[in-house]
SEGUGU-831575 format. One record per residue (C-alpha): residue in one letter; z, x, y. Coordinates in Angstrom, 2 decimals, always signed. Example, Ala and Ser with C-alpha at 12.3 -4.5 7.8 and 13.67 -1.06 7.14 Angstrom:
<'A', <+7.80, +12.30, -4.50>>
<'S', <+7.14, +13.67, -1.06>>
This chain:
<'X', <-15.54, +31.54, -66.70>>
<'X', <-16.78, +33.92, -69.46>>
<'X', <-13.36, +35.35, -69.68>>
<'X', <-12.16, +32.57, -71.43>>
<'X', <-10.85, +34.34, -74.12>>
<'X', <-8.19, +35.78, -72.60>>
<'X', <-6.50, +31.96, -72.13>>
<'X', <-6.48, +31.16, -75.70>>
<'X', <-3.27, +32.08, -76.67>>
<'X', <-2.07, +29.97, -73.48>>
<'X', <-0.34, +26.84, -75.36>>
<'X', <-0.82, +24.31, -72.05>>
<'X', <-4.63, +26.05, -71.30>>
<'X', <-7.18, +23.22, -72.39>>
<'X', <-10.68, +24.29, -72.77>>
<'X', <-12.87, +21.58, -73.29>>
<'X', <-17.08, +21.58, -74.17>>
<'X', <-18.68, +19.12, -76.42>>
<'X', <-17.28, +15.69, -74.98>>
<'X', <-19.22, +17.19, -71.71>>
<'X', <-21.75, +18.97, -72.45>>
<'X', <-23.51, +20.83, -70.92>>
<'X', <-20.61, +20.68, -68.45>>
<'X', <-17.12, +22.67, -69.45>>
<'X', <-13.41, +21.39, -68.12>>
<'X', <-10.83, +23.79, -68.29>>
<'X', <-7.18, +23.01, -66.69>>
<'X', <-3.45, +23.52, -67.30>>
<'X', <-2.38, +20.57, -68.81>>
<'X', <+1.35, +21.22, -67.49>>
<'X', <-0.04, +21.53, -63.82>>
<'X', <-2.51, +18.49, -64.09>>
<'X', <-1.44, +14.31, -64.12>>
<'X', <-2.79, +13.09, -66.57>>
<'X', <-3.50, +9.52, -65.31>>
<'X', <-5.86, +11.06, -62.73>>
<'X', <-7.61, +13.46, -64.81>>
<'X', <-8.51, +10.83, -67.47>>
<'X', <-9.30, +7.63, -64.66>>
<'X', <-11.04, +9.81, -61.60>>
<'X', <-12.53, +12.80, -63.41>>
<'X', <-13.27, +12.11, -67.22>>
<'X', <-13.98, +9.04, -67.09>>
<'X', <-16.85, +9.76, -64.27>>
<'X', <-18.10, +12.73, -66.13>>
<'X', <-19.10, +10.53, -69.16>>
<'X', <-19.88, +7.29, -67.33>>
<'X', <-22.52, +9.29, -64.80>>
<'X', <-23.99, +11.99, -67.36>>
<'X', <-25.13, +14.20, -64.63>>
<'X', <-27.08, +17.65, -65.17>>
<'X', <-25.58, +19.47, -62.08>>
<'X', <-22.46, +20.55, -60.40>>
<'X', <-24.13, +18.87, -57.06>>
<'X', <-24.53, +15.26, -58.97>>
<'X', <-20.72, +15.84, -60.30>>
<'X', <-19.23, +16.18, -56.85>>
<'X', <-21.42, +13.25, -55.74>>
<'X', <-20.12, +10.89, -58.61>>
<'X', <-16.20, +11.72, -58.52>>
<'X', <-14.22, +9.57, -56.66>>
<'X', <-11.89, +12.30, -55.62>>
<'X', <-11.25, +13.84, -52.06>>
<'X', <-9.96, +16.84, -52.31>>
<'X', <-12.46, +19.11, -54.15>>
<'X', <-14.13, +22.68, -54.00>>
<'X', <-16.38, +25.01, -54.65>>
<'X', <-15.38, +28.54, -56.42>>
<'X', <-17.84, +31.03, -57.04>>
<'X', <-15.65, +34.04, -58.06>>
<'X', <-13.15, +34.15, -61.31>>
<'X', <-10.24, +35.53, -59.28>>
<'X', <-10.63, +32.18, -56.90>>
<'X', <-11.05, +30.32, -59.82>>
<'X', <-8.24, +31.21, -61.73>>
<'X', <-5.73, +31.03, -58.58>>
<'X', <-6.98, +27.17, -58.24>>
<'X', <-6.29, +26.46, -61.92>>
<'X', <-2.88, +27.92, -61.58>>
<'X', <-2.65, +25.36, -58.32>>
<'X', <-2.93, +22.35, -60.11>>
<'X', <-6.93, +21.98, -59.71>>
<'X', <-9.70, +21.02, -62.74>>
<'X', <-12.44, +23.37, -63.25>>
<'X', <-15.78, +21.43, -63.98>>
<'X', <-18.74, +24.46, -64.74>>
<'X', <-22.22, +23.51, -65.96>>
<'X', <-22.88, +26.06, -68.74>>
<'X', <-25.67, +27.89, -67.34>>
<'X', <-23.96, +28.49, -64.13>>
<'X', <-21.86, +30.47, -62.20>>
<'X', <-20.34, +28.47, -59.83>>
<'X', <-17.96, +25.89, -60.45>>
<'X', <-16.45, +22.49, -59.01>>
<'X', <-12.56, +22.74, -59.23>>
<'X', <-11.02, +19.02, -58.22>>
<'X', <-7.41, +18.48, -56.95>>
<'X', <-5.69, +16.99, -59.63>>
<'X', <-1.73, +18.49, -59.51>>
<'X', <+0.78, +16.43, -60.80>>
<'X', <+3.52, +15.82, -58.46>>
<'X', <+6.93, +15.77, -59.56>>
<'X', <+9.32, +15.11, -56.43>>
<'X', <+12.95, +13.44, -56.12>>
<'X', <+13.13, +10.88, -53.07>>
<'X', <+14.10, +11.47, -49.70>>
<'X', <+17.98, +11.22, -49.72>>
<'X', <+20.68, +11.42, -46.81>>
<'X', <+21.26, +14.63, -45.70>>
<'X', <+24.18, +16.36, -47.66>>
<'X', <+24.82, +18.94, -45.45>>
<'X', <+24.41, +18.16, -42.17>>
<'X', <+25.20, +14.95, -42.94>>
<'X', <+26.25, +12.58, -39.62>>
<'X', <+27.76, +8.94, -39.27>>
<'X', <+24.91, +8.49, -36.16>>
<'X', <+21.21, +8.96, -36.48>>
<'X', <+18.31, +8.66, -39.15>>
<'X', <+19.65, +9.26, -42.98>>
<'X', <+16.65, +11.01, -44.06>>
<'X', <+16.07, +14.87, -45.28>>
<'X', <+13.84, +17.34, -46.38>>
<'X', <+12.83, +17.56, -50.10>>
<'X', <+11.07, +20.16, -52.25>>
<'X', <+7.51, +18.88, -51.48>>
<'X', <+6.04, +20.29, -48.58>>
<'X', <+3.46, +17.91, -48.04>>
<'X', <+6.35, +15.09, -47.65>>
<'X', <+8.53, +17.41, -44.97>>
<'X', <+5.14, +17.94, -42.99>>
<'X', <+4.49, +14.13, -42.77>>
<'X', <+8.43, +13.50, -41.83>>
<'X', <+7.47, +15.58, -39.35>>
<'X', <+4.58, +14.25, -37.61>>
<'X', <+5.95, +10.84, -38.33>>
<'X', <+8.12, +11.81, -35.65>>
<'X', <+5.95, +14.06, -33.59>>
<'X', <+2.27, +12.09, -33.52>>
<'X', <+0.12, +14.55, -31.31>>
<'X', <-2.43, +16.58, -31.81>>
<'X', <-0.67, +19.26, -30.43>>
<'X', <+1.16, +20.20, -33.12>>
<'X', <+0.00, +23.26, -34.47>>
<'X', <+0.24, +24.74, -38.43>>
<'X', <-0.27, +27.96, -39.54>>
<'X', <-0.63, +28.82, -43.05>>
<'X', <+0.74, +31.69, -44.89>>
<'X', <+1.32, +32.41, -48.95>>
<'X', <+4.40, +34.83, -49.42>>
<'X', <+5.44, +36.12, -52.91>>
<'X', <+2.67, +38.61, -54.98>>
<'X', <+3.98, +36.53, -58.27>>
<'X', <+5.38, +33.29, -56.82>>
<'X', <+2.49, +32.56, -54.32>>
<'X', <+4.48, +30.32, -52.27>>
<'X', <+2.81, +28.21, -49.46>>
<'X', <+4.87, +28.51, -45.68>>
<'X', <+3.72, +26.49, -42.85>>
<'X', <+4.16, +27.75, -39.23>>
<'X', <+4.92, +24.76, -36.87>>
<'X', <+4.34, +24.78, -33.39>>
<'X', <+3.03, +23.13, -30.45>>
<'X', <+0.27, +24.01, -28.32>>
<'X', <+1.11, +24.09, -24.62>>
<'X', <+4.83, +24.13, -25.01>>
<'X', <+5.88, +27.28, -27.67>>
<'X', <+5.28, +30.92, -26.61>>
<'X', <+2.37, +31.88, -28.79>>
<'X', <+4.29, +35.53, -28.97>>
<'X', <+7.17, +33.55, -30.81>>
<'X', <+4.67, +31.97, -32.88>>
<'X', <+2.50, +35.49, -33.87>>
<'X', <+6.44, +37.12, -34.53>>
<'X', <+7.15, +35.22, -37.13>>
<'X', <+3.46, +34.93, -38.82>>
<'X', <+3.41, +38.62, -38.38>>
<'X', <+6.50, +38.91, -40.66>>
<'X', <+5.72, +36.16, -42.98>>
<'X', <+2.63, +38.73, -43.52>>
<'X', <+4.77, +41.69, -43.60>>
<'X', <+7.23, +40.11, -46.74>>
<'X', <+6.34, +42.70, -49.62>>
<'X', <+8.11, +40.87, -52.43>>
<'X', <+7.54, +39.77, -56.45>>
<'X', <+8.97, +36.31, -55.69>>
<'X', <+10.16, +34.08, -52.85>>
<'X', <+12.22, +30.99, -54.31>>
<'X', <+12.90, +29.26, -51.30>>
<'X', <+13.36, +30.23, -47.39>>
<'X', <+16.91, +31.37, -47.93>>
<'X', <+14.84, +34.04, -48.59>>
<'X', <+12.31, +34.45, -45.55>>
<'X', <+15.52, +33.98, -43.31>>
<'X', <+16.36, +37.43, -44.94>>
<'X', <+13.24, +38.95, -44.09>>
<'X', <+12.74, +37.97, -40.94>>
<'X', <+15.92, +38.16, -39.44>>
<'X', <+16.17, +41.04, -36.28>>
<'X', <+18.95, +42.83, -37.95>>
<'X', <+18.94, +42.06, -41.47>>
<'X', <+22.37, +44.27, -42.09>>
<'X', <+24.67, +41.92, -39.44>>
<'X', <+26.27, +38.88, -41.16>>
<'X', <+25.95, +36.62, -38.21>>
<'X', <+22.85, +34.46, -38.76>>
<'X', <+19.59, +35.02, -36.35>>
<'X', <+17.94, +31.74, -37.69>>
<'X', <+19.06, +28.30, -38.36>>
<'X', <+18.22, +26.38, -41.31>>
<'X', <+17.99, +22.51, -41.40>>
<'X', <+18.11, +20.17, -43.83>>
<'X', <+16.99, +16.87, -41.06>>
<'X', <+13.70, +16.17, -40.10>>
<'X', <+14.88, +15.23, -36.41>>
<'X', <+16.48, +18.50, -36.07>>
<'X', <+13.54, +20.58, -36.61>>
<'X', <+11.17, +18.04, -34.54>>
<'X', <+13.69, +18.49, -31.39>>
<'X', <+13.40, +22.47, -31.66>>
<'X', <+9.77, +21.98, -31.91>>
<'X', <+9.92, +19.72, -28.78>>
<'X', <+12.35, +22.35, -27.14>>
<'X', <+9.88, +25.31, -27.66>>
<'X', <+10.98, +26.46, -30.80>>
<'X', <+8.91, +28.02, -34.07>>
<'X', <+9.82, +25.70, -37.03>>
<'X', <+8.15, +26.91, -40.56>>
<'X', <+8.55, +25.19, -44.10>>
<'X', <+8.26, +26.79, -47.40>>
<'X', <+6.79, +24.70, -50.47>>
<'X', <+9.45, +24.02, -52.94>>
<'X', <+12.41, +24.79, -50.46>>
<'X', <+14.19, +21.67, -48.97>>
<'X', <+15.24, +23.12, -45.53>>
<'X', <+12.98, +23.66, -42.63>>
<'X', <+14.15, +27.58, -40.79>>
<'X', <+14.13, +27.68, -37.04>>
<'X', <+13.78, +30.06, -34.37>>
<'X', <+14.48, +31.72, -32.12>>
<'X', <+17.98, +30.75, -31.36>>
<'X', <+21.77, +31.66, -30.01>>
<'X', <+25.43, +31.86, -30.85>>
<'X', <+26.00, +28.94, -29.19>>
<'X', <+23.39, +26.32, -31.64>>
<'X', <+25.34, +27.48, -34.11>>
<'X', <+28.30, +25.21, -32.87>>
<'X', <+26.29, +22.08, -32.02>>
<'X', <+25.83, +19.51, -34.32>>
<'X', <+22.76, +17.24, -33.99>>
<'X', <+24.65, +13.97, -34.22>>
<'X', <+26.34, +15.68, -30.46>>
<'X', <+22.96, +14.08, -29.27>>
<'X', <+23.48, +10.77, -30.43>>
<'X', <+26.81, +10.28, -28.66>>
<'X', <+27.37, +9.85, -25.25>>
<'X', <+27.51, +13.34, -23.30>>
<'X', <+31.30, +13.29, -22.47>>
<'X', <+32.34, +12.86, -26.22>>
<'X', <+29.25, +15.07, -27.42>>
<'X', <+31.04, +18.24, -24.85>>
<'X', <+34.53, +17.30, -25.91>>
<'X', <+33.65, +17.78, -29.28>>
<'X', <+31.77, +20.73, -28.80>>
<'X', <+34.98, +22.21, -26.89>>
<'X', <+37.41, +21.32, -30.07>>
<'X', <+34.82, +23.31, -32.18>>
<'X', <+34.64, +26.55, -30.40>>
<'X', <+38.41, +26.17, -30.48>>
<'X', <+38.78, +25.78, -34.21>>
<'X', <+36.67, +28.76, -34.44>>
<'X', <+38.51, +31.00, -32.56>>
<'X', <+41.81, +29.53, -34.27>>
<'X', <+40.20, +29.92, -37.70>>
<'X', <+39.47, +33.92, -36.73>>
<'X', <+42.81, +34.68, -35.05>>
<'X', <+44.97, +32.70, -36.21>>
<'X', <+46.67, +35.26, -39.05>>
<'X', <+46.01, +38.23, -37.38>>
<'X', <+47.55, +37.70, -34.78>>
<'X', <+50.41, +36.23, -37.17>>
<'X', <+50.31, +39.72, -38.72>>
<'X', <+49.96, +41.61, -35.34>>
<'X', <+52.87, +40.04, -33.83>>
<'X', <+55.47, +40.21, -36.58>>
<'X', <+54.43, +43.77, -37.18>>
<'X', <+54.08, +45.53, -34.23>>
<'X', <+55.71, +43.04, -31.05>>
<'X', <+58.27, +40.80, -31.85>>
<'X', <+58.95, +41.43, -28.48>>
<'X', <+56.08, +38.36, -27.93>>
<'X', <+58.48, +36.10, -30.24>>
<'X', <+59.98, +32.95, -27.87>>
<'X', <+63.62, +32.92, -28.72>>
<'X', <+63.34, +29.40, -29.85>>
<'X', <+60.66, +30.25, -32.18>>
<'X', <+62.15, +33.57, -33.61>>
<'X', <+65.06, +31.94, -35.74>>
<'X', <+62.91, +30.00, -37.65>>
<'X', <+60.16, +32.32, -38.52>>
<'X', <+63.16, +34.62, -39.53>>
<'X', <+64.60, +31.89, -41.67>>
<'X', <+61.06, +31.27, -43.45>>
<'X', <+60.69, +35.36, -43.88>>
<'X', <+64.29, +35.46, -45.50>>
<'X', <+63.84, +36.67, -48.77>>
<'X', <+60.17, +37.30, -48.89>>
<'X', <+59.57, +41.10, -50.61>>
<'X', <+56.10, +42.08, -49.09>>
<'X', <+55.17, +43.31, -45.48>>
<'X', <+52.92, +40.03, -43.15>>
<'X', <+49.97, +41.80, -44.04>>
<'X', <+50.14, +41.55, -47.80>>
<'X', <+51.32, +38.23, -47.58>>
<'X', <+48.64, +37.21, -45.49>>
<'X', <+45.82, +38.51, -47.47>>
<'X', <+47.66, +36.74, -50.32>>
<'X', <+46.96, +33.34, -49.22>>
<'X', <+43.90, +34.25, -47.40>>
<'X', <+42.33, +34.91, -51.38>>
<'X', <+44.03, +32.19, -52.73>>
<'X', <+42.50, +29.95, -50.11>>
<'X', <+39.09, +31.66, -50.76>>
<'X', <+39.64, +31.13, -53.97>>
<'X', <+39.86, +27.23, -54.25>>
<'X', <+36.97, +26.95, -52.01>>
<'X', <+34.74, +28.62, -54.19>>
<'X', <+36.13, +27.10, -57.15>>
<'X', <+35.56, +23.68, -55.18>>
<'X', <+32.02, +24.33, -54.74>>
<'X', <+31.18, +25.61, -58.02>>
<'X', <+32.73, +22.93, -60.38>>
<'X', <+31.13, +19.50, -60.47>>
<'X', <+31.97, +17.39, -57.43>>
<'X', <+34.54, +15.00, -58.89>>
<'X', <+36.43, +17.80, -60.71>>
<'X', <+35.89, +20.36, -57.45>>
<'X', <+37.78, +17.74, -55.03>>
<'X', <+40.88, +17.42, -57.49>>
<'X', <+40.65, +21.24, -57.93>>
<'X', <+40.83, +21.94, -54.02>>
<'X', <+43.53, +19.18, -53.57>>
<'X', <+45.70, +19.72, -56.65>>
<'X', <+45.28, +23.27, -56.53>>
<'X', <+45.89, +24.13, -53.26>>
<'X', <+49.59, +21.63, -52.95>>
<'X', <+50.41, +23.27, -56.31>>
<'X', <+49.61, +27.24, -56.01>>
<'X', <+50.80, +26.28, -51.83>>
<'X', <+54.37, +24.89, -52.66>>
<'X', <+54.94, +26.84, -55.73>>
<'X', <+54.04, +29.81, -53.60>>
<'X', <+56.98, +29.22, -50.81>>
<'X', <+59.25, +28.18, -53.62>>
<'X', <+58.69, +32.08, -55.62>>
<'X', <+59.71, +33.62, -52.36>>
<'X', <+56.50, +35.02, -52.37>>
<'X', <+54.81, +33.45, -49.31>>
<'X', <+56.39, +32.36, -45.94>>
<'X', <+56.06, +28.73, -44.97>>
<'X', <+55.16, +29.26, -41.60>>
<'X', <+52.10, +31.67, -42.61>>
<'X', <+51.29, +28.96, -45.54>>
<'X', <+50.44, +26.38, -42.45>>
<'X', <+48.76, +28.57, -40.66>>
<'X', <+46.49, +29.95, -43.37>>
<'X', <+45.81, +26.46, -44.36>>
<'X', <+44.94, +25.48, -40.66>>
<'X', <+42.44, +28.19, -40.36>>
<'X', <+40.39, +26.84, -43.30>>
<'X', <+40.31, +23.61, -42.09>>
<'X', <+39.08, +24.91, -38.42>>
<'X', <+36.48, +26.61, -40.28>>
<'X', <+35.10, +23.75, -41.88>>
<'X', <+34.06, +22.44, -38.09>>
<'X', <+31.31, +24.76, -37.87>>
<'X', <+28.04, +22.74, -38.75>>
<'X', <+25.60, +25.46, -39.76>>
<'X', <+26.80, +26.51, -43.28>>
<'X', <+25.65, +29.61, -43.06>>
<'X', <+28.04, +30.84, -39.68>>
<'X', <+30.65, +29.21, -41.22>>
<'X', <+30.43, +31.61, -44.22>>
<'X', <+30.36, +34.59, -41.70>>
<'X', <+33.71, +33.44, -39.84>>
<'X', <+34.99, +33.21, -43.63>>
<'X', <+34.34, +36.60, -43.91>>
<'X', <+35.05, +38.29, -40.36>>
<'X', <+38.61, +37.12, -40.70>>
<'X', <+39.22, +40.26, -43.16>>
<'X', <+38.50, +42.81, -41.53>>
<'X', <+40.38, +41.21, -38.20>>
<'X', <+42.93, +40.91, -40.34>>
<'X', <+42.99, +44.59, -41.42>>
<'X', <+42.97, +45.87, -37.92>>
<'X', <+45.61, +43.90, -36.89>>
<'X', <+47.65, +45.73, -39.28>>
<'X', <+47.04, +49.25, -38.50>>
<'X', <+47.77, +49.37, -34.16>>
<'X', <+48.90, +45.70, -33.66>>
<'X', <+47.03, +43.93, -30.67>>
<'X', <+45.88, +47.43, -29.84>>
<'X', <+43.51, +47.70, -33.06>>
<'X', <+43.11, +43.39, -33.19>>
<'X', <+41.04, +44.00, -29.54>>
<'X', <+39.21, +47.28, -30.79>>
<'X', <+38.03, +44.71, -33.74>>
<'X', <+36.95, +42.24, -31.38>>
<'X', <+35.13, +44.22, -29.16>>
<'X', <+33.18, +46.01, -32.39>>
<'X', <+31.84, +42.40, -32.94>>
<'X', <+31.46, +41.64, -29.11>>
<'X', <+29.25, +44.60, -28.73>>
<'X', <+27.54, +44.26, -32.27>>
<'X', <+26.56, +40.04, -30.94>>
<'X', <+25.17, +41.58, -27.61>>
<'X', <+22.72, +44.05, -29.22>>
<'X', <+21.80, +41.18, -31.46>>
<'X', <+18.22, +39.56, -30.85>>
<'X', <+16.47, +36.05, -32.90>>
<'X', <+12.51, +36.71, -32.61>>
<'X', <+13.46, +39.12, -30.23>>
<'X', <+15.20, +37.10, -27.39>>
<'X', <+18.88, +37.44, -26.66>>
<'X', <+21.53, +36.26, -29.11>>
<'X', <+24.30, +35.29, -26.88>>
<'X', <+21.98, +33.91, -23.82>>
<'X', <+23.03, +31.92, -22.04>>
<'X', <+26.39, +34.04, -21.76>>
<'X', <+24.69, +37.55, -21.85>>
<'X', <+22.20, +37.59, -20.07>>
<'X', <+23.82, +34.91, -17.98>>
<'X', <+21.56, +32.09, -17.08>>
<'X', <+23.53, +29.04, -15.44>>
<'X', <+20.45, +27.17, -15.88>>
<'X', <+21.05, +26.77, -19.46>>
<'X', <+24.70, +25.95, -19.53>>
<'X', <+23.35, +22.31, -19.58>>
<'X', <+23.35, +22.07, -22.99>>
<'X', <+25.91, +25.15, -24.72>>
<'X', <+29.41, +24.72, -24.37>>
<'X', <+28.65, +21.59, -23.21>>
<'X', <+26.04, +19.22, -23.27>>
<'X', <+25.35, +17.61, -19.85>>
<'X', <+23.58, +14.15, -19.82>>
<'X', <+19.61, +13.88, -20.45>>
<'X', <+19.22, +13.44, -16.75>>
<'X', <+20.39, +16.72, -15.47>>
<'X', <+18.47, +18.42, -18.54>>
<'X', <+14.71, +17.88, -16.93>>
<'X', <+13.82, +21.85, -17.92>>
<'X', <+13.54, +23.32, -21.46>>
<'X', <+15.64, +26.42, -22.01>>
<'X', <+14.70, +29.75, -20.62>>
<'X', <+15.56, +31.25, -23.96>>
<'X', <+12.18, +30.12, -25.13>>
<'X', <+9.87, +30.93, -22.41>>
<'X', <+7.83, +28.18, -22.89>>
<'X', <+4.38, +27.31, -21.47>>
<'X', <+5.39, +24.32, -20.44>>
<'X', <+9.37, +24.45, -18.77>>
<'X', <+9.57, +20.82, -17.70>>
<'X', <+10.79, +17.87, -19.63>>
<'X', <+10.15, +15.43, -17.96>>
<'X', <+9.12, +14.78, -13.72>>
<'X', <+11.35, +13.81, -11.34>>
<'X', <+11.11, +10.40, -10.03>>
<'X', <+10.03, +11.63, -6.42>>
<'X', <+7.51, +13.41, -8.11>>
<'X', <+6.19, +10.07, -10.04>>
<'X', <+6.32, +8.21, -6.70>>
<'X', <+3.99, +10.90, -5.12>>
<'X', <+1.48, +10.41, -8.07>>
<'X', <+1.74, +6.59, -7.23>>
């Protein structure tokens, strides 16, 4: 540590001789606690008076310590949280654990929050999501991989796996890429999902992030490639399909015939959420011939008066309904409710009053946000936010004709899609019956003895049969 100099003008770098001679301390005093620096390290180090680094790590009551020999490994462990203990004619030095740790407590999950099921969820500390992980998963099996991403940040990811179950080519994929991220800073693994992702320029999602331990513990169990990121408070899985994107973990804490039907009202909210107005707008524009005669008076009646074409009108509300969402989420939570609620009765009724909206198209907008809120992964339900534009758009120009050239640009675009590699819409395309079991709907645990074929794991079989456990009798 002859380089010394260069920390002075560091205000939290403390450099400290004469109290230890002939031993020096140096640590950041921001990184370090205090309470164990002074009780476990200090203290020992005047108490013991030894002469050598060896007698030091004999006398410190402190696990996690080691040896650096060169500055640049040095250094890196000070800026870790460690203590650097150097006798003065040497070149080696003892660096001791000593980080202060400044966490908030496991809360109920926020996002993915359920009425069933455990109430806990990832925080910030990575040391705390691995342990509510194998608090859950007790084997030895369960493999980590290590891997710092971020040339300035330096941020710690663990790959979770486990031996004898994953595909070890799942596992390499997405080490290989952590490797492969060639950026300043990584903040959390919003970020990695970016990086890693198949086709980083399609706004459907390739990975799934989770904010609940038992989420990421039954992918693990499943086959799956989990990985955490220090500092981040969601666990990122993969690979995965369309489908996950559309099943809430709380489906597997009901009983299988309420956990499908709710699955089924889901998938249908989705595809009312996306068609809904364009259709609206393809209908009235192009085929009124598709009208019912009972319906046609009164959607007359509520267009009576109104000055732009359907498609204006749509995108009108479409914005304003974009708009209170956002607002929503961006204002403090008390004042972002009253916001959503006020706002949207107000602008909604003041709207139809101006002559400036239909009501018909009001109810319908409004029912496609709320169908969009089903979705339980945040992040597709911010891609079927956005996919309803250019629908919309389409449906404008040819009618139905230019509505089903839309949906077959995004039909194609989801088959060429891959997650690690594997198929994005399996089990649809490729089709594999076998896995129906638990997509659209989720059959009961007893028909679901074999893990997905999606995976490819070592190990297909969940459980045996009960002939088979009589033969082993």
């Amino acid at each position: 540590m002859n380089e010394q100099t260069s920390f002075e003008q560091i205000p939290d770098f403390v450099k400290e001789e004469e109290a230890f001679y002939p031993f020096q301390v140096y640590y950041y005093r921001t990184l370090i606690d205090q309470d164990r620096l002074q009780r476990d390290i200090l203290k020992s180090l005047v108490e013991h008076r030894a002469n050598t680094i060896e007698d030091v790590e004999k006398s410190l009551p402190v696990g996690m310590m080691v040896k650096g020999h060169r500055k640049k490994e040095i250094h890196e462990k000070l800026l870790q949280g460690y203590v650097c203990i150097q006798h003065v004619d040497a070149h080696s030095a003892l660096l001791v654990q000593a980080i202060s740790e400044q966490n908030r407590a496991i809360s109920i999950p926020e996002v993915e929050f359920s009425v069933l099921g455990p109430k806990q969820s990832f925080i910030e500390a990575l040391d705390t999501n691995l342990s509510l992980i194998r608090k859950r998963l007790p084997i030895p099996q369960l493999q980590i991989e290590e891997v710092i991403v971020g040339k300035l940040t330096k941020s710690t990811v663990n790959v979770l796996s486990i031996k004898g179950i994953t595909d070890e080519e799942n596992v390499q994929t997405v080490v290989q890429r952590l490797k492969d991220v060639d950026y300043d800073h990584v903040m959390d693994s919003s970020y990695l999902i970016q990086f890693l992702e198949d086709n980083s320029k399609s706004v459907f999602p390739q990975l799934i992030d989770t904010e609940r331990p038992d989420r990421a513990v039954a992918a693990l169990v499943e086959g799956k490639v989990v990985f955490l990121m220090d500092g981040s408070p969601q666990a990122v899985i993969g690979p995965i399909t369309l489908i996950e994107f559309f099943s809430a973990f709380e489906d597997y804490y009901l009983s299988w015939q309420i956990a499908s039907a709710l699955r089924l009202i889901r998938i249908f909210a989705v595809l009312f959420s996306i068609f809904a107005t364009p259709l609206y707008v393809a209908v009235l524009t192009y085929h009124p011939e598709l009208i019912p005669n009972d319906l046609l008076g009164t959607l007359v009646s509520s267009r009576s008066g109104i000055p732009f074409p359907p498609i204006l009108e749509a995108i009108f509300l479409e914005i304003t309904i974009e708009l209170l969402r956002e607002a929503g989420a961006r204002l403090p939570t008390k004042v972002g409710q009253t916001i959503g609620i006020v706002g949207g009765i107000v602008i909604g009724t003041a709207s139809v009053e101006a002559g400036l909206t239909s009501n018909v198209l009001l109810i319908i907008v409004a029912l496609s946000a709320l169908a969009s809120f089903t979705t339980p992964v945040y992040r597709m339900g911010n891609t079927i936010r956005l996919i309803r534009f250019p629908l919309l758009i389409a449906s404008n120009i040819w009618g139905m004709l230019s509505l089903m050239l839309g949906l077959t640009f995004f039909i194609v675009h989801l088959i060429n899609l891959k997650s690690l590699g594997r198929p994005y819409m399996e089990p649809l395309y490729p089709l594999r019956l076998a896995d129906w079991k638990d997509a659209i709907i989720r059959l009961p645990f007893s028909m679901q003895k074999k893990r997905p074929i999606q995976e490819r794991t070592k190990k297909s079989n969940r459980f045996k049969t009960r002939m088979n456990d009589i033969d082993e009798r």
